[in-house]
C-alpha positions as CSV (number, residue, x, y, z in Angstrom):
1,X,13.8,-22.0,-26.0
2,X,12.3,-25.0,-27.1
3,X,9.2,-25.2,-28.5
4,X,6.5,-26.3,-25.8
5,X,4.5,-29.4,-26.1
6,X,2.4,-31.1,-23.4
7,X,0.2,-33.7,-23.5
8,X,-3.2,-33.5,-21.2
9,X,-3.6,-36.2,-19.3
10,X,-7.7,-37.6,-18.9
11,X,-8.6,-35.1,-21.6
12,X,-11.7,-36.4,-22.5
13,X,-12.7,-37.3,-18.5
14,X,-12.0,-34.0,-17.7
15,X,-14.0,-32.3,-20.4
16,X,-16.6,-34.4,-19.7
17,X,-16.6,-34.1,-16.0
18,X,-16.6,-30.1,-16.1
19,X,-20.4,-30.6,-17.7
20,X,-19.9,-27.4,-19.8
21,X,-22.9,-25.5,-20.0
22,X,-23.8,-22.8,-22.7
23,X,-22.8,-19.4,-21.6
24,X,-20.8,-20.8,-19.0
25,X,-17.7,-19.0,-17.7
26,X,-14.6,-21.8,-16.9
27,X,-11.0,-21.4,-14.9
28,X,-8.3,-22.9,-15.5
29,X,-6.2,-22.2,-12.7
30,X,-3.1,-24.4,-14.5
31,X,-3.2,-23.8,-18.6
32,X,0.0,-25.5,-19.3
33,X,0.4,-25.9,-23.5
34,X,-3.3,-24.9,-23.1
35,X,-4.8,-28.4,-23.9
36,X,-7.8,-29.1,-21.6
37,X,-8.3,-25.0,-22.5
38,X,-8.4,-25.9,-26.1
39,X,-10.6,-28.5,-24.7
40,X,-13.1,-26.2,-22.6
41,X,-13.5,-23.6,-25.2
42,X,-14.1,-26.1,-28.7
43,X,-17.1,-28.1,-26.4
44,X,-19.1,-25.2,-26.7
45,X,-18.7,-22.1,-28.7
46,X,-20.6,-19.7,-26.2
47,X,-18.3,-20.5,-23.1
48,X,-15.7,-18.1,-21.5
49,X,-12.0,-18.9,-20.1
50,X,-10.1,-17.3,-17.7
51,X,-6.3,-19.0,-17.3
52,X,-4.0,-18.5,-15.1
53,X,0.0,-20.3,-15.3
54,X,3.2,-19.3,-13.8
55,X,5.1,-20.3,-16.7
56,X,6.0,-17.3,-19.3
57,X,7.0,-20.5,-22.1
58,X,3.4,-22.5,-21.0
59,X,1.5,-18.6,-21.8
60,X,2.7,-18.5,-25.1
61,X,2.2,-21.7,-26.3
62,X,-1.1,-21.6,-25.1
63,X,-1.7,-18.1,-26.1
64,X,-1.0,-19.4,-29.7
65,X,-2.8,-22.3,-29.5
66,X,-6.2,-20.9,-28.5
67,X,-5.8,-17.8,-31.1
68,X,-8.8,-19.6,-33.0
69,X,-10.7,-18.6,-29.8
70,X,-9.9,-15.1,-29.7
71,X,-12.3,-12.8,-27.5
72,X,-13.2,-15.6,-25.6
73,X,-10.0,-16.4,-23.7
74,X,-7.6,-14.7,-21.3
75,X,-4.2,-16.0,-19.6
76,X,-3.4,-14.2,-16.6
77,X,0.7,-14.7,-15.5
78,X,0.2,-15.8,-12.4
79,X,0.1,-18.3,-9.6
80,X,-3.7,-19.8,-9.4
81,X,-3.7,-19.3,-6.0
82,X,-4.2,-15.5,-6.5
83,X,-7.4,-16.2,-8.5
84,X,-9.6,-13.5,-6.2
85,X,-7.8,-10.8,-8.3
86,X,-7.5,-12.5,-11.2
87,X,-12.0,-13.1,-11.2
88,X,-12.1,-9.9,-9.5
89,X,-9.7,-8.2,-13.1
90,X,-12.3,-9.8,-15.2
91,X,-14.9,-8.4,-13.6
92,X,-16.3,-12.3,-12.5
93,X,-18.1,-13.4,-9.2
94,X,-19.1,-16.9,-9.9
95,X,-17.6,-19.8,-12.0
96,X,-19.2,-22.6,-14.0
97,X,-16.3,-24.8,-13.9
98,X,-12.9,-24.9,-12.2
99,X,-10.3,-26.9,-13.3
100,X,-6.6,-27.5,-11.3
101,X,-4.2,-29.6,-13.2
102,X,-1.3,-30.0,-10.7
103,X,1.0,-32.3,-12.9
104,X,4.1,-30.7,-14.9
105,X,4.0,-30.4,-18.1
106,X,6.2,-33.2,-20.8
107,X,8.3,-29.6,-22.0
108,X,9.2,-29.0,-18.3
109,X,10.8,-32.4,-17.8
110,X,12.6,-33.0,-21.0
111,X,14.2,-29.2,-21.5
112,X,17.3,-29.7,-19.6
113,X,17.7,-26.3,-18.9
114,X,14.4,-26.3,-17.0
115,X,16.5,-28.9,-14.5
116,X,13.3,-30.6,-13.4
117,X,14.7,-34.3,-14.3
118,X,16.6,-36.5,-12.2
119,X,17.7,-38.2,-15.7
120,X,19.0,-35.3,-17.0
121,X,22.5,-35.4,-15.7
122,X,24.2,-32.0,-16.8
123,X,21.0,-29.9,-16.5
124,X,20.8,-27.1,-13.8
125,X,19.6,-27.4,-10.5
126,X,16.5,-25.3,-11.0
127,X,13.2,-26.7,-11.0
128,X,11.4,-23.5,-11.4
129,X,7.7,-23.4,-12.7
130,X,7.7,-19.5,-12.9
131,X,11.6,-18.9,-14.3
132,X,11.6,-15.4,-13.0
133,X,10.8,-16.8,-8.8
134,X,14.2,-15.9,-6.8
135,X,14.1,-19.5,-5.2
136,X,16.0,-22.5,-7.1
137,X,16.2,-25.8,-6.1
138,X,20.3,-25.0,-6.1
139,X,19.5,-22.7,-3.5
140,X,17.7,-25.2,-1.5
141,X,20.5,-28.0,-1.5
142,X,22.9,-25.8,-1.4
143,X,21.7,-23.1,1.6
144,X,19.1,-25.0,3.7
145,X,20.1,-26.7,6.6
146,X,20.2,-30.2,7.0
147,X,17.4,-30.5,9.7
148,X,15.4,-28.2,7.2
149,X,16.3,-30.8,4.0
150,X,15.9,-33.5,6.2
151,X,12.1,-31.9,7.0
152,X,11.1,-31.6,3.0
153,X,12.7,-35.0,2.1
154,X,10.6,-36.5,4.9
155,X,7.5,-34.6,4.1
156,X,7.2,-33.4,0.8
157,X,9.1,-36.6,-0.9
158,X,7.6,-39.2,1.9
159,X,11.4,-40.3,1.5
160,X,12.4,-43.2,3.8
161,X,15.9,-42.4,4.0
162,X,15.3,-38.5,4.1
163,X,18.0,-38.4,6.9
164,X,20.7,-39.5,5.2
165,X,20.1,-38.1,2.0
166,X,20.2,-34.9,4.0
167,X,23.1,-35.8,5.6
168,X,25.1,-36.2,2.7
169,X,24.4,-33.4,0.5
170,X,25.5,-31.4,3.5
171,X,28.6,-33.5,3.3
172,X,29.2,-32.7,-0.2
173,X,28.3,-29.1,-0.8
174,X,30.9,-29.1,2.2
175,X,33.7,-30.0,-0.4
176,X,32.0,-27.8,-3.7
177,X,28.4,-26.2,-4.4
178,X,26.0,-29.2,-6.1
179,X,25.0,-27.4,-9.4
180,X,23.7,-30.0,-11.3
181,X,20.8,-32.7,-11.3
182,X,22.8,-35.2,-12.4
183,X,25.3,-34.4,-8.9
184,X,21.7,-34.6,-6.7
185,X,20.5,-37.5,-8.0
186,X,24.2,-39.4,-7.5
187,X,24.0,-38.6,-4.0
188,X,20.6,-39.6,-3.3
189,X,21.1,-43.2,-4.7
190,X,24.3,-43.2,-2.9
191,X,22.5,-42.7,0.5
192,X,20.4,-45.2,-0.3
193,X,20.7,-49.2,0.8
194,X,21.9,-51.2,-2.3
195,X,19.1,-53.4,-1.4
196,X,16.5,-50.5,-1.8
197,X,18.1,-49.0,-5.1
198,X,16.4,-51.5,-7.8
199,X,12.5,-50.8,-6.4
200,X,11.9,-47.9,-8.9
201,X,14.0,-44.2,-9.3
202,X,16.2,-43.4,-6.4
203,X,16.1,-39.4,-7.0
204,X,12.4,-39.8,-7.6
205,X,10.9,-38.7,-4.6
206,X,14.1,-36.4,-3.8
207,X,13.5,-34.5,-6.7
208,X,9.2,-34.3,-6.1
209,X,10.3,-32.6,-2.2
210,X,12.7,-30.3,-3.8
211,X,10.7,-29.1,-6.4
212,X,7.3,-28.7,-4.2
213,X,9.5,-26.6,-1.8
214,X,10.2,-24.1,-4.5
215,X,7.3,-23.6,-6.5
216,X,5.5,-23.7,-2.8
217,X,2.7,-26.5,-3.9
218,X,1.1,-27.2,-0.7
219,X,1.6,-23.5,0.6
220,X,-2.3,-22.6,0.6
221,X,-3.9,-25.1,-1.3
222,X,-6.3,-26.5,0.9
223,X,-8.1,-22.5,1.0
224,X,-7.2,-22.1,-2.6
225,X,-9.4,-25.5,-3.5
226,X,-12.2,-24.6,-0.5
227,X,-12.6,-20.9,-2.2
228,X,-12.5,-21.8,-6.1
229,X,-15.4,-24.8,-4.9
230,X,-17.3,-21.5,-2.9
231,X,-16.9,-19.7,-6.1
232,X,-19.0,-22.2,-8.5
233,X,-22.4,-21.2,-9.3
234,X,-25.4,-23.9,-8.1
235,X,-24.5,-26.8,-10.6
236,X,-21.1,-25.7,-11.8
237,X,-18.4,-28.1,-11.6
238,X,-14.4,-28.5,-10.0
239,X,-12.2,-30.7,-11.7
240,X,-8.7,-31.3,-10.0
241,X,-5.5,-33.5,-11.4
242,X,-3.3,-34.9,-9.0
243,X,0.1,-36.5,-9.1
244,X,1.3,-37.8,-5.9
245,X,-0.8,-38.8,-2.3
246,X,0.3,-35.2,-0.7
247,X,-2.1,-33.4,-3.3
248,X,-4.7,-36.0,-3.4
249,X,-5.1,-36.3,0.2
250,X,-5.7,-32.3,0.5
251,X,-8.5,-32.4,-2.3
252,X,-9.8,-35.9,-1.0
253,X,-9.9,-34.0,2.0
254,X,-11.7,-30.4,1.1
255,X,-14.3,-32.2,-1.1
256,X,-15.1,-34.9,1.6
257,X,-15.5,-31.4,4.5
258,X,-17.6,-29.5,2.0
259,X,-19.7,-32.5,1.5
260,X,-20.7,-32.8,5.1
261,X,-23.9,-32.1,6.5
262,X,-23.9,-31.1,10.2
263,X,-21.1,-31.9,12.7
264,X,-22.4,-32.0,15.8
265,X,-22.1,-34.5,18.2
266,X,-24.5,-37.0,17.7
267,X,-25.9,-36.6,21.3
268,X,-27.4,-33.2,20.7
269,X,-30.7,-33.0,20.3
270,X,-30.6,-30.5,17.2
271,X,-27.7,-29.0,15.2
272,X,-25.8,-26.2,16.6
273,X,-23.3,-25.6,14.1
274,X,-25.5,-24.6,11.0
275,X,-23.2,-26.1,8.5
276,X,-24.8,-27.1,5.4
277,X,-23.3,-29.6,2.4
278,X,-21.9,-27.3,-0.1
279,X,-20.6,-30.1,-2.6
280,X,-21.4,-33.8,-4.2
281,X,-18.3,-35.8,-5.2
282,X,-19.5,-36.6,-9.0
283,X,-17.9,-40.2,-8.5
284,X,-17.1,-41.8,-5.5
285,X,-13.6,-42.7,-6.0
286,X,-11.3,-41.0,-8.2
287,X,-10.9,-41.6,-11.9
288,X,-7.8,-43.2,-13.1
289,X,-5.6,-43.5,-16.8
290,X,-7.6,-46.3,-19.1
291,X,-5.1,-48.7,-20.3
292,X,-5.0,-47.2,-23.4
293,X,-4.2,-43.7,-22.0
294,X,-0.9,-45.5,-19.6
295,X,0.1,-47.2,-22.9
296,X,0.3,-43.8,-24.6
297,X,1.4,-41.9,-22.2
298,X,3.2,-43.1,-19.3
299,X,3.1,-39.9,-17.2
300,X,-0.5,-40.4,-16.0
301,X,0.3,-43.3,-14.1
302,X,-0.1,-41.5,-11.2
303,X,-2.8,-39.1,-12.1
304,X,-6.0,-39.2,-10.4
305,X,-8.9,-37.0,-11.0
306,X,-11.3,-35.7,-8.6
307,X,-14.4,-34.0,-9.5
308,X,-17.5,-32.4,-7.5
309,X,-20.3,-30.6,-7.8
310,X,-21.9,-27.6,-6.3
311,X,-24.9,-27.7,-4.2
């Protein structure tokens, strides 16, 4: 195992966006190498964290890393969306800060044998982020059925040609199990027009569908984001990190609906439906890389960060 490194992306607009408050109890729903946690817990030596990761390698190095914090830290091994027994384990109602950080980590991509990488040609087909989950993404080109492939190409990867990428990695499992990335990502540029291969990765958004399918992204997340923001005390703060428009659009979406004042139709005379804003974006758009942070680190390119408060 190689040692695990990650880099946080918008450290210092998320630390400042979270408003931490003395005494305040923070989530992180997605430690990582524990970085915007190191962050959280150094702002203000009277806060609590409670983390959660599915990643055994991501515990540990952030275990380590935030040992100068001892007794004011826990890591729970564990998908973020179970965070009602995770609060309810640490004997916690309410939150002062929530933060989701849905990008992978730099140690995920470049370990080969984590087979997240489109680049790296003899790693595994895996794709994992808890390495103990029964589903691989081998399992998933090599098992699924191609209207099923076709289905996650087109909607997790927003893949153009999801058809006939589909098409022929049933075609050539048919002739020997696909094992490795470096096999996947051949056959997705090979199903794609020549004139089309030059605009940017051809595996890119292949390898995004693929991956969201097994660690189950979008399974849940719109609750999971509408109950952490219901679990923030009057004043506490959410803080989410996306990485492509699927993610976004879900937040964009939960913050905007918690937000709103009454629905009713406008012709009724008075509200009916009793709902009541529960949040206030902090900014109205979302906060992108400075230049300085895409010149450093290239992987926040596509990183946006959404942050809201509670009413």
């Amino acid at each position: 195992m190689t040692e695990f490194y990650h880099k946080p992306v918008m450290f210092d607009e998320v630390i400042q966006g979270l408003d931490i408050k003395d005494g305040g109890i923070y989530f992180d729903g997605t430690a990582g190498g524990g970085g915007h946690s190191y962050g959280i817990l150094e702002s203000n030596p009277s806060v609590r964290l409670i983390a959660t990761d599915k990643d055994s390698e991501a515990i540990a190095a952030a275990t380590k890393r935030l040992s100068v914090f001892a007794g004011r830290f826990s890591i729970h091994k564990t998908d973020y969306k179970n965070y009602e027994r995770v609060l309810t384990e640490e004997g916690v109602d309410k939150l002062d800060g929530v933060l989701l950080d849905f990008g992978i980590s730099s140690h995920q991509i470049d370990d080969p044998s984590r087979g997240f990488s489109y680049l790296k040609e003899d790693a595994p087909l895996d794709m994992r982020m808890a390495q103990d989950a029964p589903l691989t993404a081998e399992t998933v080109v090599n098992e699924y059925s191609e209207e099923r492939l076709y289905r996650i190409l087109r909607d997790y990867g927003e893949e153009r040609f999801a058809s006939s990428i589909a098409r022929n990695i049933v075609r050539e499992r048919g002739k020997k199990r696909i094992q490795t990335c470096g096999e996947l990502a051949k056959i997705t540029e090979e199903s794609i027009p020549v004139k089309f291969r030059f605009q940017g990765p051809c595996a890119r958004q292949t390898f995004q569908a693929i991956r969201i399918e097994v660690n189950g992204e979008l399974e849940g997340l719109r609750e999971c984001v509408t109950g952490l923001a219901r679990k923030l005390k009057t004043g506490g703060r959410i803080a989410i990190l996306t990485f492509h428009s699927l993610e976004d659009r879900i937040v964009k979406e939960v913050f905007r609906e918690l937000s709103e004042e009454c629905v009713c139709p406008r012709e009724f005379p008075v509200c009916v439906c009793g709902k009541i804003k529960e949040l206030e974006p902090v900014t109205k758009k979302p906060i992108t890389a400075s230049e300085r942070e895409l010149k450093e680190n290239s992987r926040s390119k596509c990183a946006k960060l959404r942050i809201a408060r509670k009413l």
